[in-house]
RODO-2510 file (C-alpha; in nm, 4 decimals, decimal comma):
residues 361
     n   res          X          Y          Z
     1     x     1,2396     0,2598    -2,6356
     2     x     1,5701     0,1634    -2,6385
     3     x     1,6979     0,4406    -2,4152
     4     x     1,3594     0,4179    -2,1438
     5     x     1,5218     0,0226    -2,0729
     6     x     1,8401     0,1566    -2,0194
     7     x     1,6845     0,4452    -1,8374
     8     x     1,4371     0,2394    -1,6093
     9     x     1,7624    -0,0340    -1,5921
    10     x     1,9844     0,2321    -1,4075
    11     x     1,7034     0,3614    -1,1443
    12     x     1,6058     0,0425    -1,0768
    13     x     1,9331    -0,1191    -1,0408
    14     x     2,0901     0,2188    -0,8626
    15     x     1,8031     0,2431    -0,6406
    16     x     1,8325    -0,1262    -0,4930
    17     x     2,1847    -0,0498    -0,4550
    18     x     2,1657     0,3051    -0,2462
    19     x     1,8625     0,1255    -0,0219
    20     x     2,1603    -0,1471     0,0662
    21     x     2,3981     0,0495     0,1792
    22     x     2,1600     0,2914     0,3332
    23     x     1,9670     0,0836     0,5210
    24     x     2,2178    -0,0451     0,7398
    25     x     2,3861     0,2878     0,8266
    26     x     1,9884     0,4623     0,8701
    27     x     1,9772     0,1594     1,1144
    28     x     2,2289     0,2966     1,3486
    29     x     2,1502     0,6207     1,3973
    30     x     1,8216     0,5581     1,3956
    31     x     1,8008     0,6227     1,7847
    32     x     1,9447     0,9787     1,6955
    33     x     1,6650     1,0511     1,4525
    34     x     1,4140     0,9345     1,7024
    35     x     1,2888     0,6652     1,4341
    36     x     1,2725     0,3624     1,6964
    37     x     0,9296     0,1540     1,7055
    38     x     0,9159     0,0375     2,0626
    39     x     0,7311    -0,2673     2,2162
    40     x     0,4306    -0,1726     2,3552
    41     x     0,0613    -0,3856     2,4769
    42     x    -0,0560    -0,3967     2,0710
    43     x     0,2883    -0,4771     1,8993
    44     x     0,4205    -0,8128     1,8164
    45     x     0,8251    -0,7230     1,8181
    46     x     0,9952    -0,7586     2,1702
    47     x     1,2758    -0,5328     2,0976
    48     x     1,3070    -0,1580     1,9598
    49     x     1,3355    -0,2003     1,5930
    50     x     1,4482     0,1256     1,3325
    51     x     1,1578     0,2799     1,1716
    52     x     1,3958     0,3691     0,8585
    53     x     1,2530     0,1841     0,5818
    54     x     1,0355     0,4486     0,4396
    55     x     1,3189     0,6758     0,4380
    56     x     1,5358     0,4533     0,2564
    57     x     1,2992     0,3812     0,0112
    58     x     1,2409     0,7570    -0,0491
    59     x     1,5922     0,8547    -0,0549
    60     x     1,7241     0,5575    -0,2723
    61     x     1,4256     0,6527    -0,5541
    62     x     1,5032     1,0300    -0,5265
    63     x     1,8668     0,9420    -0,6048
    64     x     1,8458     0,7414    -0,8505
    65     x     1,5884     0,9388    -1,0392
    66     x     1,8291     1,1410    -1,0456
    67     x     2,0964     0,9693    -1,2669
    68     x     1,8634     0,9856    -1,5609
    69     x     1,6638     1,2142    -1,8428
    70     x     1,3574     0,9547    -1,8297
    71     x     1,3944     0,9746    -1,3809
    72     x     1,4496     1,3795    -1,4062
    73     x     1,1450     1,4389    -1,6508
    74     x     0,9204     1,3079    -1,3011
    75     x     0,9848     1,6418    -1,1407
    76     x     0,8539     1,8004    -1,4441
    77     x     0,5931     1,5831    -1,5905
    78     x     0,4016     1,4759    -1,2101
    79     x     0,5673     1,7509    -1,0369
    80     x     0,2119     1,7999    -0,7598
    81     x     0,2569     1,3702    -0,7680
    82     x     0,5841     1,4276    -0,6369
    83     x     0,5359     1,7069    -0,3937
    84     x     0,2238     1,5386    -0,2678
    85     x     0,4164     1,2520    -0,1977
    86     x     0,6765     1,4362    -0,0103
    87     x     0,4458     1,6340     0,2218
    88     x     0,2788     1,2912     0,2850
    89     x     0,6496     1,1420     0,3799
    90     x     0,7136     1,4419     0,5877
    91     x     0,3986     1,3666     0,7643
    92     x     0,4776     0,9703     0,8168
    93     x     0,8352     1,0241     0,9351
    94     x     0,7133     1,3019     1,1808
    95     x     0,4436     1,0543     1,2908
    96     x     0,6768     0,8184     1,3327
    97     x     0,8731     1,0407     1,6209
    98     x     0,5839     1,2084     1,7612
    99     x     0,2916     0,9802     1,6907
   100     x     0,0186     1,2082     1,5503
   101     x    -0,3489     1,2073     1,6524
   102     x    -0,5162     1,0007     1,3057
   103     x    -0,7621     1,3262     1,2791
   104     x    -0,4334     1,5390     1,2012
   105     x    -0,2354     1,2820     0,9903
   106     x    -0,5749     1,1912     0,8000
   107     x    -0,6686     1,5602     0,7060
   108     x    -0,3144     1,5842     0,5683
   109     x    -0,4092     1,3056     0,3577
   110     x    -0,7119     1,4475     0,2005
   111     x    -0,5243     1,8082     0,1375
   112     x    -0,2684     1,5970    -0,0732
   113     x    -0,5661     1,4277    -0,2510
   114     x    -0,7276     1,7029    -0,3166
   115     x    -0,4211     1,8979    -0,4230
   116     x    -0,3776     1,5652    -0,6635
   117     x    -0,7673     1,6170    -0,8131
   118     x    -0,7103     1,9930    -0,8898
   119     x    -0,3990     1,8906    -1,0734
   120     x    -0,6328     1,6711    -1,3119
   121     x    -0,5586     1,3380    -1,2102
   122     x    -0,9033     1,2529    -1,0759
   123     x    -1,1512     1,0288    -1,1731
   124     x    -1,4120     1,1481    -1,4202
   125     x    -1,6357     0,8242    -1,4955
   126     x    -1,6550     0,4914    -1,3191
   127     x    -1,6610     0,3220    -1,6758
   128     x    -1,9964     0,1354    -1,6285
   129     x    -1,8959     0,0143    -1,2837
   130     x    -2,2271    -0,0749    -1,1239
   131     x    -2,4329     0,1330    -1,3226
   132     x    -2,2348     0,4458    -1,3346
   133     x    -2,0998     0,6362    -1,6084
   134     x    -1,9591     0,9896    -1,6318
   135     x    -1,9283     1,2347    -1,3183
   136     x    -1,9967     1,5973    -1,2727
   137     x    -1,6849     1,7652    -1,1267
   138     x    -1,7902     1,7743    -0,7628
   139     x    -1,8460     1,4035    -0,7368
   140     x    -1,5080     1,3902    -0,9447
   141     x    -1,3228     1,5977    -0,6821
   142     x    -1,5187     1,3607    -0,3651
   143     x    -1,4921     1,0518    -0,4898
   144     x    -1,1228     1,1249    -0,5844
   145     x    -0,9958     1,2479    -0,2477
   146     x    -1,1820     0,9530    -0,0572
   147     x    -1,0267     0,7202    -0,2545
   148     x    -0,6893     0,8293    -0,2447
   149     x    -0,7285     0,9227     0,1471
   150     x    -0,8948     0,5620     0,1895
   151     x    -0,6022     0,3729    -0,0261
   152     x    -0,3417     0,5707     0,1524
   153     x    -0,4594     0,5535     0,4944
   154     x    -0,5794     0,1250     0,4550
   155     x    -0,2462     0,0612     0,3650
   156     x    -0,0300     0,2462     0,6223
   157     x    -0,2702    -0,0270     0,8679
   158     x    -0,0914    -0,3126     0,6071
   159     x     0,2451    -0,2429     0,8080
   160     x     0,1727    -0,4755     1,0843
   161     x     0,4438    -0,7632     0,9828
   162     x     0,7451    -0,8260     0,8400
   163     x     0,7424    -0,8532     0,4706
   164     x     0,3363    -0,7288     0,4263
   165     x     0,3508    -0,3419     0,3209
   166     x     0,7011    -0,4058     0,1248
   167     x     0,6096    -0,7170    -0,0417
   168     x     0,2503    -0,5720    -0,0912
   169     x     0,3783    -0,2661    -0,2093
   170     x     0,6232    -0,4264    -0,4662
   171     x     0,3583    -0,6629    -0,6191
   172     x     0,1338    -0,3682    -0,6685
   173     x     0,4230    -0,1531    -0,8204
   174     x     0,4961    -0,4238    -1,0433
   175     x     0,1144    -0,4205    -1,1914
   176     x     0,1245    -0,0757    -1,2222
   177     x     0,4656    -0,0403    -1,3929
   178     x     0,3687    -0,2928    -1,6370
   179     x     0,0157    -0,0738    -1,7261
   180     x     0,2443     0,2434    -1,7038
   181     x     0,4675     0,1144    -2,0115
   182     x     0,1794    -0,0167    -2,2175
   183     x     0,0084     0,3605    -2,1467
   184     x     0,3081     0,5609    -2,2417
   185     x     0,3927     0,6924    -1,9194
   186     x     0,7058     0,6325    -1,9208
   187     x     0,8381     0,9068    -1,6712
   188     x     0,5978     0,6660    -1,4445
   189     x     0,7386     0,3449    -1,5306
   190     x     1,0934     0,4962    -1,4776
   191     x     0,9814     0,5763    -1,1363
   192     x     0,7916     0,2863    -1,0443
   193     x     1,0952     0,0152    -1,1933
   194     x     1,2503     0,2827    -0,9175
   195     x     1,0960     0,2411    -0,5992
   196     x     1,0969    -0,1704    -0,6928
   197     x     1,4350    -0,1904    -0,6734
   198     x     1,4338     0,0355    -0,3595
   199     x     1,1529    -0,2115    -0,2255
   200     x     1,3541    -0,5207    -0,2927
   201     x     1,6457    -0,3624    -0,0955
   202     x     1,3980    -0,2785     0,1988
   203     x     1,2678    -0,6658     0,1768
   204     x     1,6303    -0,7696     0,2377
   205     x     1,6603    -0,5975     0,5799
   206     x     1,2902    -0,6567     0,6506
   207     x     1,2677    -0,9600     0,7102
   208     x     1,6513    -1,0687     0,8354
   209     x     1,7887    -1,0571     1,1462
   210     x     1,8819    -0,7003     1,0913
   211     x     1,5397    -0,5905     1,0857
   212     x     1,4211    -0,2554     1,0087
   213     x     1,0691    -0,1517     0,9669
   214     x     0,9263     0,0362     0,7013
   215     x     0,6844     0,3303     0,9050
   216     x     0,4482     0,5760     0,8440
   217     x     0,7068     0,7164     0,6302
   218     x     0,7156     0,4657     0,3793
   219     x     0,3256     0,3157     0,3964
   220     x     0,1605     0,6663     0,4261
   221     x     0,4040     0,7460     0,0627
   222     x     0,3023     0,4553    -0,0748
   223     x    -0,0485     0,4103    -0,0510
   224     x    -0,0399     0,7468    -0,1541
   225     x     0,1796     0,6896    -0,4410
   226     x    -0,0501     0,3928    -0,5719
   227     x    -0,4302     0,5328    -0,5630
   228     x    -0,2690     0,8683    -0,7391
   229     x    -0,1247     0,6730    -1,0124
   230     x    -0,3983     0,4044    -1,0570
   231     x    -0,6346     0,6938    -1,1132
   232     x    -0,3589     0,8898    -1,3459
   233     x    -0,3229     0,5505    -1,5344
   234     x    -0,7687     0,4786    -1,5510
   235     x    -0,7638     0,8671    -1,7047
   236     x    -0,4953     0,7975    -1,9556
   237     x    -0,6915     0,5191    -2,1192
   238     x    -0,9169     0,7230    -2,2008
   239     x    -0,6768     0,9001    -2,4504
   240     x    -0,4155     0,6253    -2,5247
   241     x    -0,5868     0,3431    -2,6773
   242     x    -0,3746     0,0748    -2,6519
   243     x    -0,5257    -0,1397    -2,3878
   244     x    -0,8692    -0,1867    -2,2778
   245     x    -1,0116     0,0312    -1,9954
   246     x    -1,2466    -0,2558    -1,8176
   247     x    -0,8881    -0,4332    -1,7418
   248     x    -0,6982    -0,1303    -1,6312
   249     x    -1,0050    -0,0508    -1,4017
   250     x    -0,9984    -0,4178    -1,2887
   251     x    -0,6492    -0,4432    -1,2217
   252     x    -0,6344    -0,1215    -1,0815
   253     x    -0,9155    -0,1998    -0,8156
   254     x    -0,8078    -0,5378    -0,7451
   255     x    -0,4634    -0,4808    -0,6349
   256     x    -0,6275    -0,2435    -0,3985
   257     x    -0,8776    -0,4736    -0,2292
   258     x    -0,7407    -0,6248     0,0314
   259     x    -0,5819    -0,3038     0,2165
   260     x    -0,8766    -0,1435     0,1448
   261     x    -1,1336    -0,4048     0,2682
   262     x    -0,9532    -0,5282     0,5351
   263     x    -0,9736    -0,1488     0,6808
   264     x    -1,3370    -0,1331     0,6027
   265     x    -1,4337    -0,4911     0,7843
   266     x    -1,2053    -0,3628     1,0795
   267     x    -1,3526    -0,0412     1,1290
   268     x    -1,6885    -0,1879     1,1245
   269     x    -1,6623    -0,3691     1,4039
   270     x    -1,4958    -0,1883     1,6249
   271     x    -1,8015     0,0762     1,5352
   272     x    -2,0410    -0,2463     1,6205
   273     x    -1,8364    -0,3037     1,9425
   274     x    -1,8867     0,0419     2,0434
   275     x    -1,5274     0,1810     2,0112
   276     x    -1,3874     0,4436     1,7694
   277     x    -1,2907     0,3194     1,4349
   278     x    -0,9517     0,3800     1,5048
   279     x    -0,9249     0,3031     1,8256
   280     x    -0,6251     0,0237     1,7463
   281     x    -0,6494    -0,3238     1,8260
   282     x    -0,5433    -0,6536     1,7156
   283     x    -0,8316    -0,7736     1,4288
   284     x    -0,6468    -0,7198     1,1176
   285     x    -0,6012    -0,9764     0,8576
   286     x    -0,2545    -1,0489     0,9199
   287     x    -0,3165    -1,0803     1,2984
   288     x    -0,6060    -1,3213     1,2258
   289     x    -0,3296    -1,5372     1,0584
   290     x    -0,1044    -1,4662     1,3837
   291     x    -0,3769    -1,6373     1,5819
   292     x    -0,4417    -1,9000     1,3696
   293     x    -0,0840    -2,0306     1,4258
   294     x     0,1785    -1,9185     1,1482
   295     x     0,4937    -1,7362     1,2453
   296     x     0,5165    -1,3779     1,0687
   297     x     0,6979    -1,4800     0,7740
   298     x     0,4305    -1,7336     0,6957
   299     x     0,1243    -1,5198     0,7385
   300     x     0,3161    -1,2595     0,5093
   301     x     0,3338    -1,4934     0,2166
   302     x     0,0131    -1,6293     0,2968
   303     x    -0,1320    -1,2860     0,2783
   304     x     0,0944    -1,2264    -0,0193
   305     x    -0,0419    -1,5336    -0,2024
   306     x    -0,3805    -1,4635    -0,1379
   307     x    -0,3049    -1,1333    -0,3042
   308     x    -0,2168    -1,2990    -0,6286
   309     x    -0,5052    -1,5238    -0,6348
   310     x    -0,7410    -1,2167    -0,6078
   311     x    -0,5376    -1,0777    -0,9286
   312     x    -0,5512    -1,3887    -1,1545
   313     x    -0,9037    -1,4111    -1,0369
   314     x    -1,0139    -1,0765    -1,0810
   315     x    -0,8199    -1,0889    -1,4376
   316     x    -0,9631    -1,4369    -1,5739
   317     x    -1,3390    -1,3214    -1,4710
   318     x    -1,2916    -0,9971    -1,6288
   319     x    -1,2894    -1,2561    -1,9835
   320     x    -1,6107    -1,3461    -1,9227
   321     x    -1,7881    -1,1022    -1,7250
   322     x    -1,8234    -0,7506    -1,5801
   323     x    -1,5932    -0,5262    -1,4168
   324     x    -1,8110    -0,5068    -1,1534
   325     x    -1,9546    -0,9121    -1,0834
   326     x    -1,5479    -0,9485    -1,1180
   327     x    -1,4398    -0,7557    -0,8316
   328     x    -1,7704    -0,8419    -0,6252
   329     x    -1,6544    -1,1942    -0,6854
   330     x    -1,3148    -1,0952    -0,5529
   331     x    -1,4077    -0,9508    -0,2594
   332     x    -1,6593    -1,2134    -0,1851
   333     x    -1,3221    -1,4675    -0,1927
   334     x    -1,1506    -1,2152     0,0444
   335     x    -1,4388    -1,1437     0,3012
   336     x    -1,4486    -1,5578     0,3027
   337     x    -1,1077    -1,5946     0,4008
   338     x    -1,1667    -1,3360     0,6955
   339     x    -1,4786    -1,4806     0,7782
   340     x    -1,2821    -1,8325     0,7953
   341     x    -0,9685    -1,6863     1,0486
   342     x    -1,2518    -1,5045     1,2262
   343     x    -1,3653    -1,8615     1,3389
   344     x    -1,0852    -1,9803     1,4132
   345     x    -1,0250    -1,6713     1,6410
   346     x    -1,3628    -1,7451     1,8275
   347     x    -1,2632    -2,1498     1,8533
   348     x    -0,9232    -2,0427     1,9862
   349     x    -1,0465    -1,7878     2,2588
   350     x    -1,2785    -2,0949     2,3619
   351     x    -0,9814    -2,2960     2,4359
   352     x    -0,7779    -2,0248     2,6217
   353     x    -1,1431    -1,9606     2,8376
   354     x    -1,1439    -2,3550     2,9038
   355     x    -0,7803    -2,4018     2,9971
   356     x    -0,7991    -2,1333     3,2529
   357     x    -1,1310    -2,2951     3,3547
   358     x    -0,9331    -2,6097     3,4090
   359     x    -0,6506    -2,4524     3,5781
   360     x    -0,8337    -2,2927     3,8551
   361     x    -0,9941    -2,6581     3,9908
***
């Protein structure tokens, strides 16, 4: 144990460190690696800002893994986790230069999550949730690759602010590292401590006048990253006994909800407004809170804060009742929040429709 904290000190500590001092230098020759996010009619930034974050964040964690035994037993241990997650990076950064159709970026996504289920890290009961109990292997195999293709695509849409996907991300890496360590994964937890410190390095530059964003590359890898090892980490309670599977599936859903819902209230209406579900447009959560008045930093932490009261929630009702009336009471909190900025949104196109009524006479 002993030599895991030193272990998981070291990447953690070495990764923060290489995402500092690569950042800033990723940032300049950004324009040469044809990583530049330009304004356009749907984007809140005025100016070209470097799409480098996911590559920092990938580079720092690779490095650092590096440096230790615990980091280096990754590539052996999860090695299809790891090569998954590279293809997917490929994918974003590439996306990021050449802007892929979604069809071809989204198949990519369920190759990887299939390639993840044939590796055995795929779900194989939904532990009483709503009903259901054990699978047969081909509902394994589909449920498993839509929800890792789901998780990974609803949070690259996350990415819309600064601070969102990273501080997102690094809450939901924290909740996972903490179930890794109490699981015995520790090559996990070495990885996970990892890509925190990367993320704390990417916050830095996130969100100052510096000002990098994190991409495809980094939210595709990410989402990715998380549905792959909250289903490795539901599967390994099954054989490590050491903490109760109803709050593993809990917390494991929860952190999950509000990328994933979000996407799924989106898409339906722009299917109920007669346009393609990902035809892009300005109706996610954190633009509701742009509308509603706050300035980008203050709809992040909103968002961010909203995301630990679905946690505590979702935790304290899982003492007294199901898995499943705890995460239906969860996402009842988060659709009622949306519903709430969705009013606001109609009140505030009222006034823009009445000042311009006003203007003309």
């Amino acid at each position: 144990m002993k030599q895991l904290l030193i272990d998981s000190a070291i990447t953690s500590i070495a990764a923060l460190v290489f995402a500092l001092i690569l950042i800033p230098l990723l940032a300049k020759i950004s324009g040469l690696l044809g990583l530049i996010d330009k304004p356009g009619h749907r984007k809140i930034h005025v100016k070209p800002v470097p799409l480098v974050g996911g590559l920092s964040i990938v580079l720092s964690t690779g490095m650092a893994s590096l440096l230790t035994q615990s980091g280096l037993a990754l590539f052996t241990t999860h090695g299809v986790l790891v090569s998954a997650c590279l293809v997917l990076f490929a994918i974003g950064v590439w996306d990021d230069r050449n802007n892929l159709k979604p069809i071809y970026r989204l198949a990519v996504q369920a190759l990887c999550a299939w390639a993840m289920a044939a590796s055995g890290i795929r779900l194989t009961s939904l532990y009483g949730m709503f009903g259901f109990e054990g699978l047969n292997i081909y509902w394994q195999y589909g449920l498993t690759i839509v929800i890792i293709t789901g998780v990974t695509n609803a949070f690259n849409l996350m990415d819309g602010i600064d601070g969102l996907a990273g501080g997102l991300a690094l809450i939901n890496i924290t909740i996972l590292s903490i179930l890794s360590i109490l699981l015995g994964q520790t090559a996990l937890f070495v990885l996970l401590l990892g890509i925190g410190g990367a993320l704390v390095g990417f916050l830095k530059y996130n969100i100052s006048k510096i000002n990098v964003f994190m991409g495809d590359g980094g939210s595709l890898t990410l989402g990715f990253l998380m549905a792959s090892v909250g289903i490795l980490l539901i599967e390994s309670t099954r054989v490590v006994h050491t903490v109760n599977i109803n709050y593993v599936v809990l917390l494991v859903s929860t952190i999950l909800i509000i990328p994933v819902f979000d996407s799924l209230r989106v898409y339906v209406s722009r299917v109920q407004r007669g346009n393609s579900p990902f035809k892009a447009d300005k109706t996610h959560l954190h633009h509701l809170f742009l509308i509603f008045g706050l300035k980008h930093k203050w709809a992040a932490l909103y968002i961010l804060g909203l995301e630990v009261v679905i946690l505590v929630l979702g935790f304290l009702l899982g003492q007294f009742t199901t898995v499943s009336m705890s995460i239906i009471a969860v996402v009842a909190l988060f659709l009622f929040v949306c519903q709430l900025l969705l009013l606001n949104k109609g009140v505030d196109k009222w006034k823009r429709l009445i000042s311009e009524m006003e203007s003309t006479y």
